[in-house]
PDBQT receptor file of N, H, CA, C and O in Angstrom, charges set to zero:
ATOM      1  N   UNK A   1     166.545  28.346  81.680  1.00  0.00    +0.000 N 
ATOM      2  CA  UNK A   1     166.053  29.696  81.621  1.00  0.00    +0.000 C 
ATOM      3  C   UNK A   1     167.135  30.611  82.184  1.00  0.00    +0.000 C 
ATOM      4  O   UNK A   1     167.728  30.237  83.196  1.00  0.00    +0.000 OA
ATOM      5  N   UNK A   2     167.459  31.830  81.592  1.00  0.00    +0.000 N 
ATOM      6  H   UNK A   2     166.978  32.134  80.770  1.00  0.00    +0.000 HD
ATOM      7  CA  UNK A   2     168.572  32.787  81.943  1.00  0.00    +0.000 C 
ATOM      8  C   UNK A   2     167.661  34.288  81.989  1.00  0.00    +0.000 C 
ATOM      9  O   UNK A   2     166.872  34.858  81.236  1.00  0.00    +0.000 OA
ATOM     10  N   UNK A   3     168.241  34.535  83.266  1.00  0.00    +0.000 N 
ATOM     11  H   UNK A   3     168.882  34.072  83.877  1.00  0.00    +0.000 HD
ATOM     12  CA  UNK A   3     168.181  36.109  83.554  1.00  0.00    +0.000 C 
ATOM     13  C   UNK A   3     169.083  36.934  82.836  1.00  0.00    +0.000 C 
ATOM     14  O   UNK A   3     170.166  36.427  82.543  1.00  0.00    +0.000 OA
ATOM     15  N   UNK A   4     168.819  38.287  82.440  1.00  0.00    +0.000 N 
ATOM     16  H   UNK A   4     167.939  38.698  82.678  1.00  0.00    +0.000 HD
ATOM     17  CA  UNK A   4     170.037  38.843  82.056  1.00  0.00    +0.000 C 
ATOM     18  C   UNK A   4     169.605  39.792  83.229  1.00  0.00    +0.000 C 
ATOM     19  O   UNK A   4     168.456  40.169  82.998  1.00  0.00    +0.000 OA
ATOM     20  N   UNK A   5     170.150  40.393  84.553  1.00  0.00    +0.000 N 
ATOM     21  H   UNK A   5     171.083  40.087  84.741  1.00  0.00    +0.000 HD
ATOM     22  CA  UNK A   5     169.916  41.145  85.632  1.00  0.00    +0.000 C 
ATOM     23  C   UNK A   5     170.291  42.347  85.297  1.00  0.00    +0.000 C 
ATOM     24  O   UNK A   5     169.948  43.266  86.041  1.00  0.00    +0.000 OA
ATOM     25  N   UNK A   6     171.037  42.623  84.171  1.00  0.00    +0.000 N 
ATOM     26  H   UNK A   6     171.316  41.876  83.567  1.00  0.00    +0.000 HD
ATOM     27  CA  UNK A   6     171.125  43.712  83.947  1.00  0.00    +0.000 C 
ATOM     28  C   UNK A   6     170.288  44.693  83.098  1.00  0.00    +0.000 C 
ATOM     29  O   UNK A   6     170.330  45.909  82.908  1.00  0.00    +0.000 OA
ATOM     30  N   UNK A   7     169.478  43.637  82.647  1.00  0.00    +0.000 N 
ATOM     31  H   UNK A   7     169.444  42.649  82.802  1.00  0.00    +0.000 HD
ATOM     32  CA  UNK A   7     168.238  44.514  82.035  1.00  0.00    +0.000 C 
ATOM     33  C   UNK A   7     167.139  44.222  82.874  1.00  0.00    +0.000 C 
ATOM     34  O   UNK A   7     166.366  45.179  82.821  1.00  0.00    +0.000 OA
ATOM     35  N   UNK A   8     166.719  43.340  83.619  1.00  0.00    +0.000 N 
ATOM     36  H   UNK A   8     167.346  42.563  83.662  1.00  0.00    +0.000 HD
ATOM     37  CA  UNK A   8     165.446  43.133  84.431  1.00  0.00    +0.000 C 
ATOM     38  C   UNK A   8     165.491  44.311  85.636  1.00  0.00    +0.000 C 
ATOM     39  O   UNK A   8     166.418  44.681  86.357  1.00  0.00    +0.000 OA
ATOM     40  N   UNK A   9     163.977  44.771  85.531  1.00  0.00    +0.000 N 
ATOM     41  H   UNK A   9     163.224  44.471  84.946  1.00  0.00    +0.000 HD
ATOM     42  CA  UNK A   9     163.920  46.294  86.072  1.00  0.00    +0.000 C 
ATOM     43  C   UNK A   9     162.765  45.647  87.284  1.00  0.00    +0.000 C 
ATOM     44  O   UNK A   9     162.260  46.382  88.133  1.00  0.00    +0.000 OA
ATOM     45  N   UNK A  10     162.552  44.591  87.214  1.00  0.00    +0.000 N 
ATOM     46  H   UNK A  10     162.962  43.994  86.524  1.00  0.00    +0.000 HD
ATOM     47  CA  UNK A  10     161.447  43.447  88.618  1.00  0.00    +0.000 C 
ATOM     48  C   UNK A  10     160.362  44.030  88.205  1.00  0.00    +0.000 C 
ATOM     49  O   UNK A  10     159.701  44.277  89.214  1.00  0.00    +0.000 OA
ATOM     50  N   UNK A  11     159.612  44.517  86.930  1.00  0.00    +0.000 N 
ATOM     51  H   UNK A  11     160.149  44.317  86.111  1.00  0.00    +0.000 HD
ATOM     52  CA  UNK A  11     158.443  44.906  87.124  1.00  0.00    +0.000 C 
ATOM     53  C   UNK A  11     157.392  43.802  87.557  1.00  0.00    +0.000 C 
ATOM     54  O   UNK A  11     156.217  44.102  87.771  1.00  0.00    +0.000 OA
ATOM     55  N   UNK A  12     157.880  42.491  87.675  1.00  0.00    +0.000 N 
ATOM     56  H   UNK A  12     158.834  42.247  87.500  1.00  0.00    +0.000 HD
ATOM     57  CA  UNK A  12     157.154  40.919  88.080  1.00  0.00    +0.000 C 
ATOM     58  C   UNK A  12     155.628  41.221  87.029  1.00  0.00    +0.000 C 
ATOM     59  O   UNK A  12     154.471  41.398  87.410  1.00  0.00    +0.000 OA
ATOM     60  N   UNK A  13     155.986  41.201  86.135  1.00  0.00    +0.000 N 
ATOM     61  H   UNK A  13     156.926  41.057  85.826  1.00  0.00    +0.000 HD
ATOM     62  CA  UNK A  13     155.011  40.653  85.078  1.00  0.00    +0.000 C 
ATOM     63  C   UNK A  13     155.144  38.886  85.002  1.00  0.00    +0.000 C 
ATOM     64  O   UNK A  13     154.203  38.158  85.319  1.00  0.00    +0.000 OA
ATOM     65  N   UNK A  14     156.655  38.300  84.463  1.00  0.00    +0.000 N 
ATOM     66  H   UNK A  14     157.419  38.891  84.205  1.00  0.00    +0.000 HD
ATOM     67  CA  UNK A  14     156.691  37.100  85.137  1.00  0.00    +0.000 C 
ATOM     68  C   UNK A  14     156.073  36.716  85.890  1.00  0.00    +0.000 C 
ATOM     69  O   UNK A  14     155.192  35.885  85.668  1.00  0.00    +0.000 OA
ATOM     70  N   UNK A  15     156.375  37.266  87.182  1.00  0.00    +0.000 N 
ATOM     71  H   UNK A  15     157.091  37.941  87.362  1.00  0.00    +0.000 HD
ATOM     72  CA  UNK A  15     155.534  36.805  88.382  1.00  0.00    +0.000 C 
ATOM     73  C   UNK A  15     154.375  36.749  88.219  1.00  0.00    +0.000 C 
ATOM     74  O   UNK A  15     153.995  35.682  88.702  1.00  0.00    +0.000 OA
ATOM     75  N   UNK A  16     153.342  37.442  87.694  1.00  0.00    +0.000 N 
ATOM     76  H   UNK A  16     153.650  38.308  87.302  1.00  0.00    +0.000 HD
ATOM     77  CA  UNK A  16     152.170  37.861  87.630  1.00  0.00    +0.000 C 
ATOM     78  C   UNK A  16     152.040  36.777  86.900  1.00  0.00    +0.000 C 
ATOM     79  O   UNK A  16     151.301  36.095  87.610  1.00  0.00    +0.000 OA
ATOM     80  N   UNK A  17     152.306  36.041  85.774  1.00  0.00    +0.000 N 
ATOM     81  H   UNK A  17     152.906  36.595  85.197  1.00  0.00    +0.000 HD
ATOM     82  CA  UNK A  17     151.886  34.951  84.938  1.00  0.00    +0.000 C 
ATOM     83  C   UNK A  17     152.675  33.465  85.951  1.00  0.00    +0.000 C 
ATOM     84  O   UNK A  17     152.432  32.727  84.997  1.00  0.00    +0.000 OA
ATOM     85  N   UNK A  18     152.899  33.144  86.293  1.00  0.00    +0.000 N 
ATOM     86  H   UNK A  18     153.097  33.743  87.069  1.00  0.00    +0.000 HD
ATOM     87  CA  UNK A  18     153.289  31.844  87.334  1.00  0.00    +0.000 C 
ATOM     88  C   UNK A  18     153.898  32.323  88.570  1.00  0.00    +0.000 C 
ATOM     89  O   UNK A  18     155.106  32.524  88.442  1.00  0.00    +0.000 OA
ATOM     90  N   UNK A  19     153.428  32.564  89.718  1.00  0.00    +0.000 N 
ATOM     91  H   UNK A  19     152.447  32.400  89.822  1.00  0.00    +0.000 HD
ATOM     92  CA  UNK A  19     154.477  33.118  90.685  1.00  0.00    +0.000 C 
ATOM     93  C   UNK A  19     154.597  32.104  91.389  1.00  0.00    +0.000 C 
ATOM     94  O   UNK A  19     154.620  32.297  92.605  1.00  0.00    +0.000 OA
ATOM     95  N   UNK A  20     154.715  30.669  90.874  1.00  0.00    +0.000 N 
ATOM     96  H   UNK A  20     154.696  30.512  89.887  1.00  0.00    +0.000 HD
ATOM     97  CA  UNK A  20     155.299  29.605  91.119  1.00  0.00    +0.000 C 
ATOM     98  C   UNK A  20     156.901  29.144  90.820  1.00  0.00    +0.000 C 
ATOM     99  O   UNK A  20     157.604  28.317  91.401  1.00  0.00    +0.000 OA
ATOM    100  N   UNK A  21     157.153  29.947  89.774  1.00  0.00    +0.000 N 
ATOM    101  H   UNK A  21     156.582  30.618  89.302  1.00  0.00    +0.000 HD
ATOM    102  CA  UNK A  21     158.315  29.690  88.929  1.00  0.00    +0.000 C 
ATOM    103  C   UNK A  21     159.222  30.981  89.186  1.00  0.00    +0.000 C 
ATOM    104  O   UNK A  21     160.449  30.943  89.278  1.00  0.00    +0.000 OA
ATOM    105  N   UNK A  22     158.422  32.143  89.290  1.00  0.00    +0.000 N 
ATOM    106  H   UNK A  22     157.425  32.174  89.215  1.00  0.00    +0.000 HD
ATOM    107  CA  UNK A  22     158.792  33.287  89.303  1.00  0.00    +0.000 C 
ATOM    108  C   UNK A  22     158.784  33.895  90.286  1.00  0.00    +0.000 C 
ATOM    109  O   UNK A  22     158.000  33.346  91.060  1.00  0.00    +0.000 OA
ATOM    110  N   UNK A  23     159.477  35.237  90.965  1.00  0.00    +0.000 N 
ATOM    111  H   UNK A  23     160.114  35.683  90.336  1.00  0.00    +0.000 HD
ATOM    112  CA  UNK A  23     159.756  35.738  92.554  1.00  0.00    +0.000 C 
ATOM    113  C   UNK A  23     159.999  36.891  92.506  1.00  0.00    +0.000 C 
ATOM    114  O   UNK A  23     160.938  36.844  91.711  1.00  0.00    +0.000 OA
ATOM    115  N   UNK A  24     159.858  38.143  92.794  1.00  0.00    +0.000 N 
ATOM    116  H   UNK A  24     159.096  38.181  93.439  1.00  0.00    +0.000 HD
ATOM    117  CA  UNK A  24     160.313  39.195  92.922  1.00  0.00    +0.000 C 
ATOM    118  C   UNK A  24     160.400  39.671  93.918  1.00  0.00    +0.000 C 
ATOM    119  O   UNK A  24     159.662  40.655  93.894  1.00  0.00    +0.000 OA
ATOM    120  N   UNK A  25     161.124  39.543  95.348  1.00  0.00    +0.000 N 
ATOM    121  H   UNK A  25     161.724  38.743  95.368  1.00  0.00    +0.000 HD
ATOM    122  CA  UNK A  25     161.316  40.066  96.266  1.00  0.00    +0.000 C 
ATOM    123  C   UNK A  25     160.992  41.860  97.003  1.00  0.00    +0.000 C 
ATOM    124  O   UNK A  25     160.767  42.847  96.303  1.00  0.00    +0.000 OA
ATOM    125  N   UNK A  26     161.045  41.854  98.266  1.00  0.00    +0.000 N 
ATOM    126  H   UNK A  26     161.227  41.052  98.834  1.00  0.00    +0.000 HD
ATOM    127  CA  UNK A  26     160.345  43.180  98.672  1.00  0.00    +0.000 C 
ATOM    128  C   UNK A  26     161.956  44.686  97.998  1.00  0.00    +0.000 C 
ATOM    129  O   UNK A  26     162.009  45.911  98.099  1.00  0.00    +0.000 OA
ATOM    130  N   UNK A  27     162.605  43.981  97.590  1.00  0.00    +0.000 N 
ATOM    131  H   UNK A  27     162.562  42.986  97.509  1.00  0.00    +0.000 HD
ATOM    132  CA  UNK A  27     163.959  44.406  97.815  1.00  0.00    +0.000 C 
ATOM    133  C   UNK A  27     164.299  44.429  95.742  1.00  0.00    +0.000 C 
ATOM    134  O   UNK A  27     165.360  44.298  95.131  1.00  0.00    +0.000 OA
ATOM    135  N   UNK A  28     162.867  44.651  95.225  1.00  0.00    +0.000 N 
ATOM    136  H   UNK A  28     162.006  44.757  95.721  1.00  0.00    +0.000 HD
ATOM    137  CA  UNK A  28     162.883  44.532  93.647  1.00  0.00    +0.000 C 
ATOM    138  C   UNK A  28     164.007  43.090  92.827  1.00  0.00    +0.000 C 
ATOM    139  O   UNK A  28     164.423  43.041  91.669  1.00  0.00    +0.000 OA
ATOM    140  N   UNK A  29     164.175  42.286  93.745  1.00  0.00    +0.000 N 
ATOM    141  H   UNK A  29     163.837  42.326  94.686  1.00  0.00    +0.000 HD
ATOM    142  CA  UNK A  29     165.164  41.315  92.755  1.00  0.00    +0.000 C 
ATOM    143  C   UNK A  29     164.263  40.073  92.317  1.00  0.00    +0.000 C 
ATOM    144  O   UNK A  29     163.380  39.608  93.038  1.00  0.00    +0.000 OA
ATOM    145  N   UNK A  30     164.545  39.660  91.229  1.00  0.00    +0.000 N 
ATOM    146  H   UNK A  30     165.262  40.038  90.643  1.00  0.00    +0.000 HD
ATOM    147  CA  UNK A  30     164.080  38.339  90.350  1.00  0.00    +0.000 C 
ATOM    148  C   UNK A  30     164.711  37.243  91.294  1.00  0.00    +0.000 C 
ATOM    149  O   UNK A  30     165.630  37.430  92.092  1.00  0.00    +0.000 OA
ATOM    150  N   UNK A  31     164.045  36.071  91.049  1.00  0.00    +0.000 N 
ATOM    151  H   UNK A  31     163.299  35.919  90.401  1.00  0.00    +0.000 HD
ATOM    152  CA  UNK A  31     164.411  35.114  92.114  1.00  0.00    +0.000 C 
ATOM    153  C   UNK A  31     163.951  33.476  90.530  1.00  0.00    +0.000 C 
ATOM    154  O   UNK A  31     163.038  34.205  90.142  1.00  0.00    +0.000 OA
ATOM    155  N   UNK A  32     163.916  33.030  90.185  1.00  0.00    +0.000 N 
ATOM    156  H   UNK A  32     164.658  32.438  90.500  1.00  0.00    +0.000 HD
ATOM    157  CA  UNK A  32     163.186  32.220  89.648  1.00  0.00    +0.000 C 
ATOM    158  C   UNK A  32     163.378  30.829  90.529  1.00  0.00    +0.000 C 
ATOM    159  O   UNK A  32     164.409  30.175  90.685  1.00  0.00    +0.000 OA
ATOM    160  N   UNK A  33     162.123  30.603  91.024  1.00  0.00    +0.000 N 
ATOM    161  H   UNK A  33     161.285  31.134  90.898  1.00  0.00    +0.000 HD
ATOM    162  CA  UNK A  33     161.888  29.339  92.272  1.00  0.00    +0.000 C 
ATOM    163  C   UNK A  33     162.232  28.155  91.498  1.00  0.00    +0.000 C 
ATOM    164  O   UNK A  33     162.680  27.214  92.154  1.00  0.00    +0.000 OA
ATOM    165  N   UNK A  34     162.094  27.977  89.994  1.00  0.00    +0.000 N 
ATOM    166  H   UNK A  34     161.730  28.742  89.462  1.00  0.00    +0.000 HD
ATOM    167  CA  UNK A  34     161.604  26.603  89.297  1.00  0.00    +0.000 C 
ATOM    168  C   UNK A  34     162.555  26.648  88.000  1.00  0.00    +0.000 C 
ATOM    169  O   UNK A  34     161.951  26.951  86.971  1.00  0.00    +0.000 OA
ATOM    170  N   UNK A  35     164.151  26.364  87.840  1.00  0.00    +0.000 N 
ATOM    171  H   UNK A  35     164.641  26.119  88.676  1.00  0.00    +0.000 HD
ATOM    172  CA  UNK A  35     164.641  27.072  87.068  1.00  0.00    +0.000 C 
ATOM    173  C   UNK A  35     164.609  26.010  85.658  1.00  0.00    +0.000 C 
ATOM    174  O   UNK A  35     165.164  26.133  84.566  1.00  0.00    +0.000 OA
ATOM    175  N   UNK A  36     163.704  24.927  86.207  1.00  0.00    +0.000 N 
ATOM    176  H   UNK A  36     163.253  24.827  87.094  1.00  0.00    +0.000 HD
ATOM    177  CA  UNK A  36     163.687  23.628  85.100  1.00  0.00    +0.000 C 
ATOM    178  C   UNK A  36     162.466  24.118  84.656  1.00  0.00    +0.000 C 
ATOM    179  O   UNK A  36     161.578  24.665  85.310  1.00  0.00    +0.000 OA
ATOM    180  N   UNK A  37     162.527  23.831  83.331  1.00  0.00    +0.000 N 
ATOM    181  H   UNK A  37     163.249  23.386  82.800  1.00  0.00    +0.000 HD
ATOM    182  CA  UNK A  37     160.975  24.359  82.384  1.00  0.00    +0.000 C 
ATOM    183  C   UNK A  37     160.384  22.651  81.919  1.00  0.00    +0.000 C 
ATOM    184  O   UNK A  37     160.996  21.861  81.199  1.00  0.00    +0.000 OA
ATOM    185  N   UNK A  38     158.988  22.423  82.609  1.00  0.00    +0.000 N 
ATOM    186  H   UNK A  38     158.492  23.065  83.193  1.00  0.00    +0.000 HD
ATOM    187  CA  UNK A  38     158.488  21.071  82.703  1.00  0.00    +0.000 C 
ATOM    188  C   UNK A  38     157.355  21.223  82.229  1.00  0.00    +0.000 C 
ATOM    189  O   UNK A  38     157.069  22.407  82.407  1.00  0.00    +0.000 OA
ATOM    190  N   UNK A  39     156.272  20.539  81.562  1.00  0.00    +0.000 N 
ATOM    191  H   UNK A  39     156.504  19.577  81.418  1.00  0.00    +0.000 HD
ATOM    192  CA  UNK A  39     155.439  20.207  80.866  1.00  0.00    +0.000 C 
ATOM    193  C   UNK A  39     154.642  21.068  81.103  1.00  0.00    +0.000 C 
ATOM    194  O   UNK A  39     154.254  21.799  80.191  1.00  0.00    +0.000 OA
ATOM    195  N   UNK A  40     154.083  21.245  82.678  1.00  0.00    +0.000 N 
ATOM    196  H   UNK A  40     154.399  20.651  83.418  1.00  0.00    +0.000 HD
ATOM    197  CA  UNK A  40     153.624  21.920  83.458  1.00  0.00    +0.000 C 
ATOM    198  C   UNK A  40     153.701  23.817  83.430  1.00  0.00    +0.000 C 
ATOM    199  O   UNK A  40     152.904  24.755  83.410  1.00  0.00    +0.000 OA
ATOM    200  N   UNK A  41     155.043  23.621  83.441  1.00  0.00    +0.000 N 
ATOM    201  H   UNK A  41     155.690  22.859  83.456  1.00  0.00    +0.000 HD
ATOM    202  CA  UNK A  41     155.516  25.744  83.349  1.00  0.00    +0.000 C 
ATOM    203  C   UNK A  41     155.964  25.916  82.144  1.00  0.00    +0.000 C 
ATOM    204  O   UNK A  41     156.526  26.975  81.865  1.00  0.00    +0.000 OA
ATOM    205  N   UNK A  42     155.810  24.948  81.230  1.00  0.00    +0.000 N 
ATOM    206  H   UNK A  42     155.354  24.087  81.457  1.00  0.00    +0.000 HD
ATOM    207  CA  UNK A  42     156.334  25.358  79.587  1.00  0.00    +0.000 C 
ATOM    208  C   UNK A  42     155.877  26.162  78.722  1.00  0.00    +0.000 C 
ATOM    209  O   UNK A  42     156.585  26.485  77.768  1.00  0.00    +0.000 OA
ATOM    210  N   UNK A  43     154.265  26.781  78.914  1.00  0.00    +0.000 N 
ATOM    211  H   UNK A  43     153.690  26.518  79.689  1.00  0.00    +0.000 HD
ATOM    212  CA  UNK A  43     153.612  27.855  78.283  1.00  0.00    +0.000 C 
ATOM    213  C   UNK A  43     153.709  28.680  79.234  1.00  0.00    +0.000 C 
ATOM    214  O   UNK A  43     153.884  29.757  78.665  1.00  0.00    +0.000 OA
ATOM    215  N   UNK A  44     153.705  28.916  80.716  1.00  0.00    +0.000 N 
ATOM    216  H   UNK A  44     153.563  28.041  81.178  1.00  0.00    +0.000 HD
ATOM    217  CA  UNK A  44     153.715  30.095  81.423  1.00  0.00    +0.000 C 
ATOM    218  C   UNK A  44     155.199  31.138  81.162  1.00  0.00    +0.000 C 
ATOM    219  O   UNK A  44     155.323  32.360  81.084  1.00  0.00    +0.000 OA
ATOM    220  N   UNK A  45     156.303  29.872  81.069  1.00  0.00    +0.000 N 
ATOM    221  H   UNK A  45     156.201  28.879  81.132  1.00  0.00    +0.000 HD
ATOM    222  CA  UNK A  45     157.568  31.013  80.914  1.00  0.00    +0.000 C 
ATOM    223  C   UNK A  45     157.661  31.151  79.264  1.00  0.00    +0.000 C 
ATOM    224  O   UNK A  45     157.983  32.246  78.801  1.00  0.00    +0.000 OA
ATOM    225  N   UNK A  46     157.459  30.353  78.628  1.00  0.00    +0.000 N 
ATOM    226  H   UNK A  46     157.198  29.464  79.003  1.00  0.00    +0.000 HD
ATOM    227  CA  UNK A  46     157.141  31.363  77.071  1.00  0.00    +0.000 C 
ATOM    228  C   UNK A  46     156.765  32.725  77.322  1.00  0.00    +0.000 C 
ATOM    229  O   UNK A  46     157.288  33.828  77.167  1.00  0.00    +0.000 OA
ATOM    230  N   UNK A  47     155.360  32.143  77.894  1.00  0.00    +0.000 N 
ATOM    231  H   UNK A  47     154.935  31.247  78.021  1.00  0.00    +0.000 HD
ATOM    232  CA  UNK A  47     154.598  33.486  78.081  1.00  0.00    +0.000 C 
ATOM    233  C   UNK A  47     155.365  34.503  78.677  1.00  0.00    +0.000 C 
ATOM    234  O   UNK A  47     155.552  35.580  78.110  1.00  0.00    +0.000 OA
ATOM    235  N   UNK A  48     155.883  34.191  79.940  1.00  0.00    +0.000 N 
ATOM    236  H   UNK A  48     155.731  33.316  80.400  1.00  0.00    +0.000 HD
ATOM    237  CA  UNK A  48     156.785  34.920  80.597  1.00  0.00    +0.000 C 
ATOM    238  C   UNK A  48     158.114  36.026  79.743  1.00  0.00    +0.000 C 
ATOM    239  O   UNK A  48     158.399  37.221  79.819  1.00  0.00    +0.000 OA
ATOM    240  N   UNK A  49     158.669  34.796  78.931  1.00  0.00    +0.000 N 
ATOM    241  H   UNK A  49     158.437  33.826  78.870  1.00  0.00    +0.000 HD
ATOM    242  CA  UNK A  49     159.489  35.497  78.098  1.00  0.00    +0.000 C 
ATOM    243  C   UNK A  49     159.233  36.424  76.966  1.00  0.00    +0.000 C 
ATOM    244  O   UNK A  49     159.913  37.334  76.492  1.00  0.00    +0.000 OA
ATOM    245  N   UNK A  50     157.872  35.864  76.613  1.00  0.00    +0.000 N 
ATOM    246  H   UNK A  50     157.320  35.124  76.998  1.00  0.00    +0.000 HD
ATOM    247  CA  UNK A  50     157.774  37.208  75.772  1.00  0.00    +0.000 C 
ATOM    248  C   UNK A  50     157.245  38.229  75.923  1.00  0.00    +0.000 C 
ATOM    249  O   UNK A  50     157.441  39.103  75.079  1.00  0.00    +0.000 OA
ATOM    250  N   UNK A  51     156.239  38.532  77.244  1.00  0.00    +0.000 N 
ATOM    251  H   UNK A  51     156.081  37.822  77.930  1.00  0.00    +0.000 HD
ATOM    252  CA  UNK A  51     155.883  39.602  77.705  1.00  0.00    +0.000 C 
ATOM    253  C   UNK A  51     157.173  40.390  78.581  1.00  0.00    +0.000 C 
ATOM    254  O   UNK A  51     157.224  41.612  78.721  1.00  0.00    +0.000 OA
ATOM    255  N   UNK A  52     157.921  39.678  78.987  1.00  0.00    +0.000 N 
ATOM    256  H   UNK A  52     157.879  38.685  78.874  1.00  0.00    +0.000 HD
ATOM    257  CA  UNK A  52     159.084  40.828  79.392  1.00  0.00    +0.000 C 
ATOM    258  C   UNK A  52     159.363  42.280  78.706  1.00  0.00    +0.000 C 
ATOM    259  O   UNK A  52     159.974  42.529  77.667  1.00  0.00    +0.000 OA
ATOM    260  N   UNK A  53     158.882  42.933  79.390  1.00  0.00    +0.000 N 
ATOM    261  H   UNK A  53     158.385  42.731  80.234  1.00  0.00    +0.000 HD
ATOM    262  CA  UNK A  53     158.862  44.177  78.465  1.00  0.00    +0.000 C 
ATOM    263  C   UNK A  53     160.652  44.933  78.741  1.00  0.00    +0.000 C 
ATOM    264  O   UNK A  53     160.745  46.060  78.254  1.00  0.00    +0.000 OA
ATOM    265  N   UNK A  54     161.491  44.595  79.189  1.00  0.00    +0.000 N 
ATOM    266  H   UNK A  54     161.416  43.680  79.585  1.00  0.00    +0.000 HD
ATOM    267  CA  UNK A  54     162.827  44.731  78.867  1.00  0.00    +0.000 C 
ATOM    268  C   UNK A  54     163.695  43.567  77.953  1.00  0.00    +0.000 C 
ATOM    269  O   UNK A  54     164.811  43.622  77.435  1.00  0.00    +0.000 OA
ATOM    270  N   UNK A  55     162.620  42.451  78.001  1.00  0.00    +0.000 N 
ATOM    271  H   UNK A  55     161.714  42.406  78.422  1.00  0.00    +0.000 HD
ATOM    272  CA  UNK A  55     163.300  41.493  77.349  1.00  0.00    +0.000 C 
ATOM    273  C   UNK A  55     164.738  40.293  78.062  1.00  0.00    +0.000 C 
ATOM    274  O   UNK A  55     165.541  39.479  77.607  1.00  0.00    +0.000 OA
ATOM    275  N   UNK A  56     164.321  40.918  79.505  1.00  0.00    +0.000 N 
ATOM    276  H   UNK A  56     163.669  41.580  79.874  1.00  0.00    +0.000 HD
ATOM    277  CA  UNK A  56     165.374  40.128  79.956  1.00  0.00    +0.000 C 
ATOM    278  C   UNK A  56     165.195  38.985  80.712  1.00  0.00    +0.000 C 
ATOM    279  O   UNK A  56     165.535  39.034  81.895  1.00  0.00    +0.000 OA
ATOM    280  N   UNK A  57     164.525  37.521  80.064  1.00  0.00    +0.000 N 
ATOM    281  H   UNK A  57     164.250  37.481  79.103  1.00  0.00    +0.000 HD
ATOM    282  CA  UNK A  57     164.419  36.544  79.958  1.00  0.00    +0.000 C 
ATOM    283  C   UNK A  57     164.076  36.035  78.635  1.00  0.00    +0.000 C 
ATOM    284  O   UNK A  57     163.468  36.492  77.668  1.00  0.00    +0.000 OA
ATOM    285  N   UNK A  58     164.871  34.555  79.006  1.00  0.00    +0.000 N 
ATOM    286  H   UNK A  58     165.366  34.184  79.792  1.00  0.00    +0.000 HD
ATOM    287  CA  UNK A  58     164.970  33.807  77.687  1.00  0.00    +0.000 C 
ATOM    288  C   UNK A  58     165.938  32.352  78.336  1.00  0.00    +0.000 C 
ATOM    289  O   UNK A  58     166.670  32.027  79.271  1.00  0.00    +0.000 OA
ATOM    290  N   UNK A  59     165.281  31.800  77.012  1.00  0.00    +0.000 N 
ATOM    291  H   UNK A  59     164.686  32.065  76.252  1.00  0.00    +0.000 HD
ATOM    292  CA  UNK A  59     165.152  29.912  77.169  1.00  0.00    +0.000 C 
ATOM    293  C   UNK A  59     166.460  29.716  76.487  1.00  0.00    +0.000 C 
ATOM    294  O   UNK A  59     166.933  30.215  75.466  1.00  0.00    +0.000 OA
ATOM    295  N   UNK A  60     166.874  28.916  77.274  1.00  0.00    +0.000 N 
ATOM    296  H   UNK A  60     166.490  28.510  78.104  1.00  0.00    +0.000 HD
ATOM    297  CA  UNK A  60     168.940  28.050  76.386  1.00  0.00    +0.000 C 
ATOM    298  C   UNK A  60     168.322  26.750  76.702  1.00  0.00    +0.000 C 
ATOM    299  O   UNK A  60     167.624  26.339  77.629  1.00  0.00    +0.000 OA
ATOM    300  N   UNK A  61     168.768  26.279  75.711  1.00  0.00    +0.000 N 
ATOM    301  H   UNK A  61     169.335  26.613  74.957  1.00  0.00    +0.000 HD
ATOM    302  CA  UNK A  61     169.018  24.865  75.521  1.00  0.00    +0.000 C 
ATOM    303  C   UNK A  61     169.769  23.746  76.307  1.00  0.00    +0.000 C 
ATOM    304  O   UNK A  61     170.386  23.024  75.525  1.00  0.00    +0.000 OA
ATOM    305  N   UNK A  62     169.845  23.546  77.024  1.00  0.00    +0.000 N 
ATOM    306  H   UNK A  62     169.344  24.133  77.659  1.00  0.00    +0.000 HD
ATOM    307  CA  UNK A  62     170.700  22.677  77.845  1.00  0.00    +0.000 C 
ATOM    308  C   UNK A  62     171.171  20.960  76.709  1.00  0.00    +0.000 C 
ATOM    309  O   UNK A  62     170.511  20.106  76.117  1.00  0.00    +0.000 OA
ATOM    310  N   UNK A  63     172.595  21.229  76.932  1.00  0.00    +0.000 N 
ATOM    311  H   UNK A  63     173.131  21.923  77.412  1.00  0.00    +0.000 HD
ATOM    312  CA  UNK A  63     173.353  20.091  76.012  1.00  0.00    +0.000 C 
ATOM    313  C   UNK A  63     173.396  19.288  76.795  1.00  0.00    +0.000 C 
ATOM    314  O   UNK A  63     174.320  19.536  77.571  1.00  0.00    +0.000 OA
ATOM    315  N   UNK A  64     172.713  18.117  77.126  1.00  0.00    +0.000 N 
ATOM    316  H   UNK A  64     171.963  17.916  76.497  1.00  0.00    +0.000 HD
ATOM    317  CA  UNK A  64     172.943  16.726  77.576  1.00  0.00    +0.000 C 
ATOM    318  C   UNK A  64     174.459  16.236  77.459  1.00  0.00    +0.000 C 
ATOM    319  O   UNK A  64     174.768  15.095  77.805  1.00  0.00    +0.000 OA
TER     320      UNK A  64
């Protein structure tokens, strides 16, 4: 999972859908606690990613 920080504005909508995975500090910054996407947080950060209303999260592929 990748931040782009330059568009994330911390409105913690993320947060609001897993704030297990997700963090927004008193100080407005994104934090993501859980940066592995597991069986478990695999529909919350979808979810996550597509309610971003700046759009700045999104899923990469990791090459083994």
């Amino acid at each position: 999972m990748v931040v782009d920080y330059g568009l994330c504005e911390a409105n913690a909508i993320c947060m609001g859908i897993n704030p297990e995975v997700f963090d927004v500090d008193d100080e407005d910054n994104l934090h993501i606690l859980k940066p592995d996407i597991t069986p478990e947080t695999e529909s919350d950060v979808h979810e996550a990613v597509r309610r971003c209303p700046r759009q700045a999260l999104s899923i990469v592929e990791e090459d083994d």
